[in-house]
TIRO-2110 file (N, C-alpha, C; in Angstrom, 1 decimal):
// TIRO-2110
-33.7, -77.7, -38.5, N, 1, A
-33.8, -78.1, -37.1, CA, 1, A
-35.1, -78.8, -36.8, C, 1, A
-34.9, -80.2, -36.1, N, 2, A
-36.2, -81.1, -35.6, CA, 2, A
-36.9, -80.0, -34.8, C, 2, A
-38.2, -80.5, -34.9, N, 3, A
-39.1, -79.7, -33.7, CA, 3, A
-39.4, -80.5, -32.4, C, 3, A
-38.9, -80.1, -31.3, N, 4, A
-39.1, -80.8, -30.0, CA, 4, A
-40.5, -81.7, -29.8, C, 4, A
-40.5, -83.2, -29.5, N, 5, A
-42.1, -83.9, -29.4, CA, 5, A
-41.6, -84.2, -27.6, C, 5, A
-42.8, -83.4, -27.0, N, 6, A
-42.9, -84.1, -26.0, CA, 6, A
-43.8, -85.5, -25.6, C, 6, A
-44.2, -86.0, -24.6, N, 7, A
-45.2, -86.7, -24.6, CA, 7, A
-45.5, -86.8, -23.1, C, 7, A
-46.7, -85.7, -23.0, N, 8, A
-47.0, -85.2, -21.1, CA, 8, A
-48.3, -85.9, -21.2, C, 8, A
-48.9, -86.3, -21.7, N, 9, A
-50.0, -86.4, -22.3, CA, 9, A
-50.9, -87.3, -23.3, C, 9, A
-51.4, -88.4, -23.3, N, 10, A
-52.4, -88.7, -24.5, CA, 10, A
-53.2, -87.6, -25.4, C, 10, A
-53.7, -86.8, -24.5, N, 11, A
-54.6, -86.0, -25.3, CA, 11, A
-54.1, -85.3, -25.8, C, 11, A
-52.4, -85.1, -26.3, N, 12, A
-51.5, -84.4, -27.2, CA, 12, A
-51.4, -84.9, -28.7, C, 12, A
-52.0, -86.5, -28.5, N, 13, A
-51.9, -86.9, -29.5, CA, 13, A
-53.1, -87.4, -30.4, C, 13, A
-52.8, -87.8, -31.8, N, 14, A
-54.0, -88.5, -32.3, CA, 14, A
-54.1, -89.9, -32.4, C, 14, A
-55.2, -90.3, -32.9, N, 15, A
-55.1, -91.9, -33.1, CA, 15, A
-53.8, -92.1, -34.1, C, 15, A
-53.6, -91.3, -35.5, N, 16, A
-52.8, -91.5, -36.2, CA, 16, A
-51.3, -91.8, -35.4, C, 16, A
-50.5, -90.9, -34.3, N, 17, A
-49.7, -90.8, -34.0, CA, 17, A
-49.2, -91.7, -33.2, C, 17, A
-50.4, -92.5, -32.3, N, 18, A
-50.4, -93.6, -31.5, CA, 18, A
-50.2, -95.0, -32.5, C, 18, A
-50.9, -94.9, -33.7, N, 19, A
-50.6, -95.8, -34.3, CA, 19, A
-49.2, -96.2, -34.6, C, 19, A
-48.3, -94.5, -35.6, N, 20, A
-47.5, -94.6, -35.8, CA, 20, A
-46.2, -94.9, -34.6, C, 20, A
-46.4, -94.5, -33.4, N, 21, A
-45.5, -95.2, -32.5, CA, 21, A
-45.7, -96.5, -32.3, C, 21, A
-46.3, -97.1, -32.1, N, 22, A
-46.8, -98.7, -32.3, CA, 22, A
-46.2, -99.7, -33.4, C, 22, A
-45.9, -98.7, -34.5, N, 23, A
-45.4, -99.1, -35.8, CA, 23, A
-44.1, -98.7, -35.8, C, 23, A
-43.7, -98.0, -35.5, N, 24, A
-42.0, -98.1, -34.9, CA, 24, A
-41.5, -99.1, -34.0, C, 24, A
-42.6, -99.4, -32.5, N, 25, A
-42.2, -100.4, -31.7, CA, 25, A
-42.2, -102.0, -32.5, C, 25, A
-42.9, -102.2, -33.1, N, 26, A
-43.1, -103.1, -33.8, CA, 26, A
-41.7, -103.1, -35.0, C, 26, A
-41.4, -102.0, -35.6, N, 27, A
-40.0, -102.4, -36.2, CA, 27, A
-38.8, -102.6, -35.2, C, 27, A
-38.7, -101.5, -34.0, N, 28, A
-37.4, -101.8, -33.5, CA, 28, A
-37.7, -102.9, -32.6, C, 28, A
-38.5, -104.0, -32.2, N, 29, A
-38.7, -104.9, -31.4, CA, 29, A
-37.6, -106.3, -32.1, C, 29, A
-37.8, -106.3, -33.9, N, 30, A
-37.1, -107.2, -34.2, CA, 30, A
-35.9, -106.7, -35.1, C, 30, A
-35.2, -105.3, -34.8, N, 31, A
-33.9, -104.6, -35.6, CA, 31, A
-33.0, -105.1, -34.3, C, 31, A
-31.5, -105.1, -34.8, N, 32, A
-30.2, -105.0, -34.5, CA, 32, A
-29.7, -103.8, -35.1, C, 32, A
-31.1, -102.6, -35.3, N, 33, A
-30.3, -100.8, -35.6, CA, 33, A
-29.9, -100.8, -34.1, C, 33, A
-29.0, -99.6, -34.1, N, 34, A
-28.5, -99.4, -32.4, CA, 34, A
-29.4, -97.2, -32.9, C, 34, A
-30.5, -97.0, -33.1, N, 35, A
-30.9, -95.7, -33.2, CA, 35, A
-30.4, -94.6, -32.2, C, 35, A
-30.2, -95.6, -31.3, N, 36, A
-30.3, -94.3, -29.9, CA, 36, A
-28.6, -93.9, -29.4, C, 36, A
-27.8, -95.1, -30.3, N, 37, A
-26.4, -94.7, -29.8, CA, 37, A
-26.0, -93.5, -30.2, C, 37, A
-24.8, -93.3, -29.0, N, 38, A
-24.3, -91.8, -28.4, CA, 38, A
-25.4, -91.3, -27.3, C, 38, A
-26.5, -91.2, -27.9, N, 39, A
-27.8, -90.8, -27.0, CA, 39, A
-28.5, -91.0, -25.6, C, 39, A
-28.4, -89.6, -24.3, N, 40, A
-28.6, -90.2, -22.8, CA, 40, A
-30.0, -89.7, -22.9, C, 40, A
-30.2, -90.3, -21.8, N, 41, A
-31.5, -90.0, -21.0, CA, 41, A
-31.7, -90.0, -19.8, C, 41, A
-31.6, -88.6, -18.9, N, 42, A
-32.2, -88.7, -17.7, CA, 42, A
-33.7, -89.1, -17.3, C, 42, A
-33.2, -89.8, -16.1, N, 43, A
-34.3, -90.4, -15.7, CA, 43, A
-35.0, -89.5, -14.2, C, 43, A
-35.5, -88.7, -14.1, N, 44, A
-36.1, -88.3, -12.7, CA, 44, A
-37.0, -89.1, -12.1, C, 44, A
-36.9, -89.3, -11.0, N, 45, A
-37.2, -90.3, -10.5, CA, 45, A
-37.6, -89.4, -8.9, C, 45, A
-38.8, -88.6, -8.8, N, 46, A
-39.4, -88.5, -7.1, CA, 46, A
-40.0, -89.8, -6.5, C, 46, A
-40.2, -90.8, -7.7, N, 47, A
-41.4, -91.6, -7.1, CA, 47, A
-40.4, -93.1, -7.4, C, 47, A
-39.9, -93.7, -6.9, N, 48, A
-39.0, -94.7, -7.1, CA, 48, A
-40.5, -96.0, -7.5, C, 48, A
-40.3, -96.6, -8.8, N, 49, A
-40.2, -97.6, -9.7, CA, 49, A
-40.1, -98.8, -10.3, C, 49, A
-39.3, -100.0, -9.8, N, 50, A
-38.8, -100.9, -10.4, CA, 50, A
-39.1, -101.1, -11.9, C, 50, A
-40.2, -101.5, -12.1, N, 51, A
-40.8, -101.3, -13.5, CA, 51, A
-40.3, -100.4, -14.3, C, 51, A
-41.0, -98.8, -14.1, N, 52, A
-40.4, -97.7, -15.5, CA, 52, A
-39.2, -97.7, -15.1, C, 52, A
-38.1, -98.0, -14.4, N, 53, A
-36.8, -97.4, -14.5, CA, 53, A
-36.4, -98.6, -14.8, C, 53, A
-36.3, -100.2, -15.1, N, 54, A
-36.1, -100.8, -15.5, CA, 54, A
-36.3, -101.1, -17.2, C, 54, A
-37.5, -101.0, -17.3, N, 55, A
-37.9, -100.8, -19.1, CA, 55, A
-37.4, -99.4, -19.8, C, 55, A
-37.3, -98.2, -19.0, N, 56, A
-36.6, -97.3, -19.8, CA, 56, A
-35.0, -97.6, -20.0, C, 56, A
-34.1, -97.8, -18.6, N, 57, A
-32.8, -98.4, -18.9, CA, 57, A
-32.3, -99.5, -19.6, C, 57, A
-33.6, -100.5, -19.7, N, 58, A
-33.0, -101.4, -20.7, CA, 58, A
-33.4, -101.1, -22.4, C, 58, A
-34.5, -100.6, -22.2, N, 59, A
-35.1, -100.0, -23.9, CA, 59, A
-33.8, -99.1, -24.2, C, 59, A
-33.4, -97.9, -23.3, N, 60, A
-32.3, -97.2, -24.0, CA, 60, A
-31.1, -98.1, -24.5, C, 60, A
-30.6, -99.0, -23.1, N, 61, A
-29.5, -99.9, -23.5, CA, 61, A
-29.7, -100.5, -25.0, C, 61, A
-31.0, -101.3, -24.9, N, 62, A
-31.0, -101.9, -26.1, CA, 62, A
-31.0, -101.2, -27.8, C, 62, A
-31.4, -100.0, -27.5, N, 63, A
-31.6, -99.3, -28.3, CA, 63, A
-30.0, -98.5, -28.4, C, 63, A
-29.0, -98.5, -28.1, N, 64, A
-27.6, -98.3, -27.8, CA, 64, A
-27.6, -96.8, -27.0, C, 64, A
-28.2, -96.2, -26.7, N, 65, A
-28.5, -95.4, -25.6, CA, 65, A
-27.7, -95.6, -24.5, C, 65, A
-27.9, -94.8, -23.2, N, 66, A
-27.9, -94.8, -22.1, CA, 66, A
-28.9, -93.8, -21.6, C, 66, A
-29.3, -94.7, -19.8, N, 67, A
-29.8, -93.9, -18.9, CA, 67, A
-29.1, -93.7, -17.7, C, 67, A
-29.9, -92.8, -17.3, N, 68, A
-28.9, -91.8, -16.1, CA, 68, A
-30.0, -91.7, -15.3, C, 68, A
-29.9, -92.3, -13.9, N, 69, A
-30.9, -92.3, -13.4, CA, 69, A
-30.5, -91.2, -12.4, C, 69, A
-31.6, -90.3, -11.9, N, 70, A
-31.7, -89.1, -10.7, CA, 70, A
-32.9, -89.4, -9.5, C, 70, A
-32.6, -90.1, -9.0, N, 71, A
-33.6, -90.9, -7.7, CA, 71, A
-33.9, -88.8, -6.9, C, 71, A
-34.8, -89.6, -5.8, N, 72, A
-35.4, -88.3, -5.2, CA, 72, A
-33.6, -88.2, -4.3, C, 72, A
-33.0, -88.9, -4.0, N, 73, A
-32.0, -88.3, -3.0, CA, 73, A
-30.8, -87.7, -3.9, C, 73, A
-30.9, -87.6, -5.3, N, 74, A
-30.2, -87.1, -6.5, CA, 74, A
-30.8, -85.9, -7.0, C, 74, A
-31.9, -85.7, -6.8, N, 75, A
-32.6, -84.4, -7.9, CA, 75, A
-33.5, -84.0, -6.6, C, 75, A
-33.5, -83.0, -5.9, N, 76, A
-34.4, -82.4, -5.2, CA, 76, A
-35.5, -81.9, -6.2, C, 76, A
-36.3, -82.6, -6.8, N, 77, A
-37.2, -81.6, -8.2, CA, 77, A
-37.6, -80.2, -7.7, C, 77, A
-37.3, -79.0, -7.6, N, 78, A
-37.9, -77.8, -7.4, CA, 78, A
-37.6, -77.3, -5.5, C, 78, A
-36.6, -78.4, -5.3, N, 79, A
-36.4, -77.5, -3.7, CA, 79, A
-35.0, -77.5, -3.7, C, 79, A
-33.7, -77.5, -3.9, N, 80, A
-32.1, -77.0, -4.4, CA, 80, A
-32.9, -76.1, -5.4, C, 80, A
-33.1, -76.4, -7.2, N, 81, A
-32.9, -75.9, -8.1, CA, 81, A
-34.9, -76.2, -8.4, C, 81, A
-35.3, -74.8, -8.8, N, 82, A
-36.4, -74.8, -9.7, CA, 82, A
-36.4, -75.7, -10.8, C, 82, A
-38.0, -76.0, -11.2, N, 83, A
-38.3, -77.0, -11.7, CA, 83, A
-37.3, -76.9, -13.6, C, 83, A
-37.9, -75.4, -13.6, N, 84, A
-37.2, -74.6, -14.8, CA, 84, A
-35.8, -74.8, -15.0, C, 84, A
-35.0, -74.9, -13.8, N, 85, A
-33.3, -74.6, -14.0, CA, 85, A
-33.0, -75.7, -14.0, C, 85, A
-33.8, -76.7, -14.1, N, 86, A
-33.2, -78.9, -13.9, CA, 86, A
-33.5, -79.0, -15.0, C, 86, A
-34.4, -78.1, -15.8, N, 87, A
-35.2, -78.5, -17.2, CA, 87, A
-34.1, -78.0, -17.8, C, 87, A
-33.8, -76.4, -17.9, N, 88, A
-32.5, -75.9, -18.7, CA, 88, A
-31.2, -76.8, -18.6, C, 88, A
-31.0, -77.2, -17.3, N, 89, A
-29.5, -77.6, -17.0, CA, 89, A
-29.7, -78.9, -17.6, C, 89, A
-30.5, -79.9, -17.5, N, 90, A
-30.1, -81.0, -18.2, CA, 90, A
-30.6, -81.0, -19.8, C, 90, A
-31.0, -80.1, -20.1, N, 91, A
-31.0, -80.1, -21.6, CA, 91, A
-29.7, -80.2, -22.2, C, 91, A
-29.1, -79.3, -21.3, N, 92, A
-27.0, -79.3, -22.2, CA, 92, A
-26.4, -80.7, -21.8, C, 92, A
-27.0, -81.5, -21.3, N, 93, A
-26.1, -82.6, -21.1, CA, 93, A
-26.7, -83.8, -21.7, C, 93, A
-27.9, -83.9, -21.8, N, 94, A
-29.0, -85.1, -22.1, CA, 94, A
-29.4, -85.1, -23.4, C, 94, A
-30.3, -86.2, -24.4, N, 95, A
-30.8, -86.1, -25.2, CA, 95, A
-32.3, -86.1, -24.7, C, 95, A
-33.0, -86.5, -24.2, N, 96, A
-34.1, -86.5, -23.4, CA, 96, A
-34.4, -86.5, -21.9, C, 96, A
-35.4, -86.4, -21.6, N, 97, A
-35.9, -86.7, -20.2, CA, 97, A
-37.2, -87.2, -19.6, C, 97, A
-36.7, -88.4, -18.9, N, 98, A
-38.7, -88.8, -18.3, CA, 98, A
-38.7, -88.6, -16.8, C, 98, A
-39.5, -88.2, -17.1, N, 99, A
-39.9, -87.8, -15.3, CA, 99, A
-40.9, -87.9, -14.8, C, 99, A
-40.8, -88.7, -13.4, N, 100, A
-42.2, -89.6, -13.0, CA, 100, A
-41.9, -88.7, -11.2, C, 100, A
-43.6, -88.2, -11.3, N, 101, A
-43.0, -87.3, -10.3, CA, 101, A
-44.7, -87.3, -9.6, C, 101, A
-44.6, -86.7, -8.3, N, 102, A
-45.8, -86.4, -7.5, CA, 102, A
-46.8, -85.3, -8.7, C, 102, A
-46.5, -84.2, -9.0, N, 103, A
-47.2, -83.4, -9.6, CA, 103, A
-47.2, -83.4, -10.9, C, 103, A
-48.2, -83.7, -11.6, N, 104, A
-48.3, -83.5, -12.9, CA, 104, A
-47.7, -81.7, -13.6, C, 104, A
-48.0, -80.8, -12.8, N, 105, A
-47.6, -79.4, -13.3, CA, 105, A
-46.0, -79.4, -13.7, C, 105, A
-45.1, -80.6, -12.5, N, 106, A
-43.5, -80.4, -12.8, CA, 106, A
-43.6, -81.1, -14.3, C, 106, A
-43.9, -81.8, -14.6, N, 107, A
-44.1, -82.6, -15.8, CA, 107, A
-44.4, -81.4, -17.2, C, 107, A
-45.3, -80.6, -16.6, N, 108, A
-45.4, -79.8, -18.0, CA, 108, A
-44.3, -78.5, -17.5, C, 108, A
-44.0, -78.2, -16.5, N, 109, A
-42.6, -77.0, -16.4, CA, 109, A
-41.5, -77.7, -17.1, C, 109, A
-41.8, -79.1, -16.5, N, 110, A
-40.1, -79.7, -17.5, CA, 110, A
-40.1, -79.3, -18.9, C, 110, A
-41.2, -80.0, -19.5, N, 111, A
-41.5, -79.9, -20.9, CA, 111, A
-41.1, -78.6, -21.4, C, 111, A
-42.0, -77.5, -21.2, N, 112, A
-42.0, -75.8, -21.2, CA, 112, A
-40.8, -75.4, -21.6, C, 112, A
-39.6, -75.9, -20.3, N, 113, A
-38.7, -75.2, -20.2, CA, 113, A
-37.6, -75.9, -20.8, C, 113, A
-37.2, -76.9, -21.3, N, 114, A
-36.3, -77.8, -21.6, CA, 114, A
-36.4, -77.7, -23.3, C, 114, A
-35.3, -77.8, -23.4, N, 115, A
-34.7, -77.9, -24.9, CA, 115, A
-35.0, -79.2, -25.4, C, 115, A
-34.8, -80.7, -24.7, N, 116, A
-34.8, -81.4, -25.4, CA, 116, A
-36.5, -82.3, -25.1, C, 116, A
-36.9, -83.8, -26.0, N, 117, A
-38.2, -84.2, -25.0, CA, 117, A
-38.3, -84.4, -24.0, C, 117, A
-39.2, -84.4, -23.4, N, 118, A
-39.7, -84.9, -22.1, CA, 118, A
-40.7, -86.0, -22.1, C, 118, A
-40.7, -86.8, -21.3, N, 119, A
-41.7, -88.0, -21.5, CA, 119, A
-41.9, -87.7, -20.4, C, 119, A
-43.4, -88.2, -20.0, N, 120, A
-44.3, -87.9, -18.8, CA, 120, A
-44.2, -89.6, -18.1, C, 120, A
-43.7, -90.0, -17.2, N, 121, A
-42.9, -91.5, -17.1, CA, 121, A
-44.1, -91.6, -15.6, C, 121, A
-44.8, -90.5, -15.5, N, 122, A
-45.5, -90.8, -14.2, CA, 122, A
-46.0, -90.3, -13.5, C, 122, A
-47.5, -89.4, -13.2, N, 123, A
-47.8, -87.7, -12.8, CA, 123, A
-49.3, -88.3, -12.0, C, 123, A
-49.4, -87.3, -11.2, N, 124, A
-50.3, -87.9, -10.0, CA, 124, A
-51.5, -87.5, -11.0, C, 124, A
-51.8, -86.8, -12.2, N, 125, A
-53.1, -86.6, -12.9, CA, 125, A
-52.8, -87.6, -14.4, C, 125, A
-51.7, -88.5, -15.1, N, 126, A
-51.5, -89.0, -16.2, CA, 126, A
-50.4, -89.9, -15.8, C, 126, A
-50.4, -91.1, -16.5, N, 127, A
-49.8, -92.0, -17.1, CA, 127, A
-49.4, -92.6, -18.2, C, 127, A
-49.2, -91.6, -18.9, N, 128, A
-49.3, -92.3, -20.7, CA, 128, A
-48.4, -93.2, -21.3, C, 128, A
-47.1, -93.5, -20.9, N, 129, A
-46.6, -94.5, -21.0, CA, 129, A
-47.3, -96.3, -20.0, C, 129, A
-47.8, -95.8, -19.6, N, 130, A
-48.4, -97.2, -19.0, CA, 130, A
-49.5, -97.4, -20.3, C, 130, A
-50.2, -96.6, -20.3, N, 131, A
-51.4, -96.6, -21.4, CA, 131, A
-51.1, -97.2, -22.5, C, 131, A
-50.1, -96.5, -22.9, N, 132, A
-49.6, -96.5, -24.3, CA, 132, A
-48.7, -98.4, -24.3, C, 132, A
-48.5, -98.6, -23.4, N, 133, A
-47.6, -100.1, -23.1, CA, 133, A
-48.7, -101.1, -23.3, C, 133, A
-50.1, -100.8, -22.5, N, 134, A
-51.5, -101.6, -22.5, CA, 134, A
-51.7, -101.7, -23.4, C, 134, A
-52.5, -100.9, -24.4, N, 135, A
-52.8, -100.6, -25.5, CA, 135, A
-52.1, -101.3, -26.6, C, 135, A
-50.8, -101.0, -27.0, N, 136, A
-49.7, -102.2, -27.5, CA, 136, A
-50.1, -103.6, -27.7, C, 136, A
-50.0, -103.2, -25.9, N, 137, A
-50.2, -105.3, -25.5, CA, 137, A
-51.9, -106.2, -26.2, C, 137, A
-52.5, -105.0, -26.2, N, 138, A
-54.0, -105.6, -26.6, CA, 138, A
-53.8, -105.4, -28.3, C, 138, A
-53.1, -104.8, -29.0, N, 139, A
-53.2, -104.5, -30.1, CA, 139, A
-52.1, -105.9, -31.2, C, 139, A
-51.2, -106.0, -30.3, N, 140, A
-50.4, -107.0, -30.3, CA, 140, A
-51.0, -108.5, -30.3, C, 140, A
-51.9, -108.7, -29.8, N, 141, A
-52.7, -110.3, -29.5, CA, 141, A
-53.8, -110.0, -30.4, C, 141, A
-54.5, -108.7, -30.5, N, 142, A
-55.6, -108.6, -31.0, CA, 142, A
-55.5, -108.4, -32.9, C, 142, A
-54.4, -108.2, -33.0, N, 143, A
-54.0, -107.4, -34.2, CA, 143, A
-54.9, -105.9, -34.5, C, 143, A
-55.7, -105.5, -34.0, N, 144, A
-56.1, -103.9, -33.8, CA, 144, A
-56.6, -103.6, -32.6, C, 144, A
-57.0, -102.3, -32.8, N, 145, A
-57.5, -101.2, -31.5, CA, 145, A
-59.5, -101.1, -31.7, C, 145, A
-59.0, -100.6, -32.7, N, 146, A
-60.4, -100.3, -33.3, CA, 146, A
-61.9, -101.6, -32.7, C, 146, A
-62.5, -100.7, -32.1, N, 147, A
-64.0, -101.9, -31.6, CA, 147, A
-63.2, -103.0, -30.7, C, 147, A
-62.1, -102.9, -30.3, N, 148, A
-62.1, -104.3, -29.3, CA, 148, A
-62.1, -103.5, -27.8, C, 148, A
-63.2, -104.7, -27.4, N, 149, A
-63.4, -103.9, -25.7, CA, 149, A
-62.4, -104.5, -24.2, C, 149, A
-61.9, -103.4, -24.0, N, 150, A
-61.2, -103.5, -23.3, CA, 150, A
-61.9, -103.2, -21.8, C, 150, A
-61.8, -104.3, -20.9, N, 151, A
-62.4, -103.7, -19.3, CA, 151, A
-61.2, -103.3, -18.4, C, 151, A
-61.6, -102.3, -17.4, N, 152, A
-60.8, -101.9, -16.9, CA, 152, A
-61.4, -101.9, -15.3, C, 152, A
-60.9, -102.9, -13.9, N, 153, A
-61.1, -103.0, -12.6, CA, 153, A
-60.2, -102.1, -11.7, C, 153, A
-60.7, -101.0, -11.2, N, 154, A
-59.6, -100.7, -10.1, CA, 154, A
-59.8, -99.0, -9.5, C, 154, A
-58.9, -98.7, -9.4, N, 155, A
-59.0, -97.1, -8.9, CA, 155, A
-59.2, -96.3, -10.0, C, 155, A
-59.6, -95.0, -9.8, N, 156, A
-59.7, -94.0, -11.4, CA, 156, A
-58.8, -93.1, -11.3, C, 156, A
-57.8, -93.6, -11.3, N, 157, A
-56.2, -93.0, -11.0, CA, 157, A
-55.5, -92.5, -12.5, C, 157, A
-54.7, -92.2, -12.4, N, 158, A
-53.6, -91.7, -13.2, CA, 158, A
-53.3, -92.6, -14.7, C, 158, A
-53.1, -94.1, -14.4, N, 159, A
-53.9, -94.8, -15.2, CA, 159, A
-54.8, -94.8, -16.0, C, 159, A
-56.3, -94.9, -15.4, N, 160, A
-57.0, -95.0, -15.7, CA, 160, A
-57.2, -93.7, -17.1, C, 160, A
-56.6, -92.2, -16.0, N, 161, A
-57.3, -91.1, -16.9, CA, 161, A
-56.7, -91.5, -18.2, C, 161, A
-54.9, -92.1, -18.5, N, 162, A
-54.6, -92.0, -19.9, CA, 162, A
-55.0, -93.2, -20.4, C, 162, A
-55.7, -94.2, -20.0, N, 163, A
-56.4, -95.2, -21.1, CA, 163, A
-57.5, -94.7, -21.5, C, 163, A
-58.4, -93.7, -20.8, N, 164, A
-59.6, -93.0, -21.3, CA, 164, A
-59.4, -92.3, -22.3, C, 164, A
-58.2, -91.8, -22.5, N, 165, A
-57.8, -90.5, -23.2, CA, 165, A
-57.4, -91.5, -24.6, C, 165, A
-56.5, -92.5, -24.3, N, 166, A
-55.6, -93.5, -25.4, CA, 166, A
-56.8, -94.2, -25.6, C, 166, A
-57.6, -94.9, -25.5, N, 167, A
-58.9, -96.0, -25.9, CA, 167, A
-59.6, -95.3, -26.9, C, 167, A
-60.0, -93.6, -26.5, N, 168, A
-61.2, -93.2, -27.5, CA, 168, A
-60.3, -92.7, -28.5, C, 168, A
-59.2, -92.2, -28.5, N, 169, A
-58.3, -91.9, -30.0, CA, 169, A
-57.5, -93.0, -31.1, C, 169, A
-58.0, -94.4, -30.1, N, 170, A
-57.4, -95.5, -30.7, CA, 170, A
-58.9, -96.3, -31.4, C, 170, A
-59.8, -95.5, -31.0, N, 171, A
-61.1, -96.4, -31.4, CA, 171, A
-61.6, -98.0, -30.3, C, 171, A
-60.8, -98.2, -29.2, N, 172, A
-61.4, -99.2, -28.6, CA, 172, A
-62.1, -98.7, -27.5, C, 172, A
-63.0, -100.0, -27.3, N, 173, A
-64.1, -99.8, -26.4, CA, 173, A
-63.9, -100.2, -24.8, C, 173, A
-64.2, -99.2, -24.1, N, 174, A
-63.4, -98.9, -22.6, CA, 174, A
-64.4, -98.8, -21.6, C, 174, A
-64.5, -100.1, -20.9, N, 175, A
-65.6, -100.3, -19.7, CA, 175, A
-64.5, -100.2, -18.5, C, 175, A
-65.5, -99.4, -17.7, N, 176, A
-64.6, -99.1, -16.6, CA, 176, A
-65.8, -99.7, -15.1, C, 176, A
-65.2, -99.9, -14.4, N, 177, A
-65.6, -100.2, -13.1, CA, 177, A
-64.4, -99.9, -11.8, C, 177, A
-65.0, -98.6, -11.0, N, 178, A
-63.7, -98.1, -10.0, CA, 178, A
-65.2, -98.6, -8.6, C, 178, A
-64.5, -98.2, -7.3, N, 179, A
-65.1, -98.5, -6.3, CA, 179, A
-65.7, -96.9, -6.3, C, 179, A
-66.6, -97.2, -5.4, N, 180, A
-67.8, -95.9, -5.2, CA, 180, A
-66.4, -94.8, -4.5, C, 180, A
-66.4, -93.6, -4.9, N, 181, A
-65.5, -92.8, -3.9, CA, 181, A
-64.4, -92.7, -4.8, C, 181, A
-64.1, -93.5, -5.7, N, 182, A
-62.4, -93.6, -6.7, CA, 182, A
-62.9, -93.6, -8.0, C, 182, A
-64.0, -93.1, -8.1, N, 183, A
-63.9, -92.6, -9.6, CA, 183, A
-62.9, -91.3, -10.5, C, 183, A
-62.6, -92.0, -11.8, N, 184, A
-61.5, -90.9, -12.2, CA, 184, A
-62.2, -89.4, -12.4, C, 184, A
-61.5, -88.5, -12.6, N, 185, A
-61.7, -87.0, -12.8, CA, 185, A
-62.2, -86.5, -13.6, C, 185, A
END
């Protein structure tokens, strides 16, 4: 039996691991494998998207997948059904789940409680798929991570915290500038 990988978190992982997903993306970017066919994925969705619900539904598609999206007027997260009983119930139906939600805590109850992964698609304390998409993108043009400096302009949000987390385990250099009052946590 596989062992369940979630991903709530950068700081779950190491540089090695970030690497090695980067090096999968980098193979399946130019395969015609279909890996993900048969394979769903719910999508929770409290915080509506265009972006992650669009790059997850077409990555699955392309990957021969499907997604199943649960908008907030689909999934009450934790007011019908506890956070625990959405995590158990769609384990029997799904292959995974990402969930981009107001509270980073529903993000790790999903995880906790669910049988299958969970991807952390968007939490008022983490962003790691945004991170992890940046990071790519600079490693992609740059050909590495290691010593290239990366600046970063804006709020010290959710963002911010998983490029702090993803930059120092990838070895790049991460200048930040937030406005006085919006520094991250």
């Amino acid at each position: 039996m596989r062992m369940k990988k979630d991903l709530v978190s950068l700081s779950t992982l190491n540089g090695g691991q970030i690497e090695a997903i980067f090096r999968k993306a980098d193979a399946l970017k130019n395969s015609i494998d279909k890996p993900l066919k048969g394979k769903s994925l719910a999508l929770i969705f409290q915080k509506p998207s265009m972006r992650t619900r669009v790059s997850f539904e077409v990555g699955m598609f392309q990957l021969g997948g499907q997604a199943i999206y649960l908008g907030p007027e689909d999934i009450q997260l934790g007011v019908r059904e506890t956070v625990s009983d959405i995590a158990q119930v769609l384990s029997r139906y799904v292959d995974g789940i990402v969930a981009r939600t107001f509270s980073h805590k529903d993000v790790e109850t999903l995880a906790h409680r669910a049988a299958v992964p969970v991807i952390n698609g968007l939490s008022d304390a983490e962003h790691p798929c945004q991170a992890l998409a940046d990071l790519y993108t600079v490693r992609s043009l740059h050909g590495r991570l290691r010593g290239v400096k990366i600046a970063y302009i804006g709020d010290g949000n959710n963002v911010l915290h998983s490029l702090l987390q993803g930059a120092s385990l990838v070895g790049a250099d991460l200048s930040v500038a937030t406005p006085k009052g919006y520094e991250p946590d």
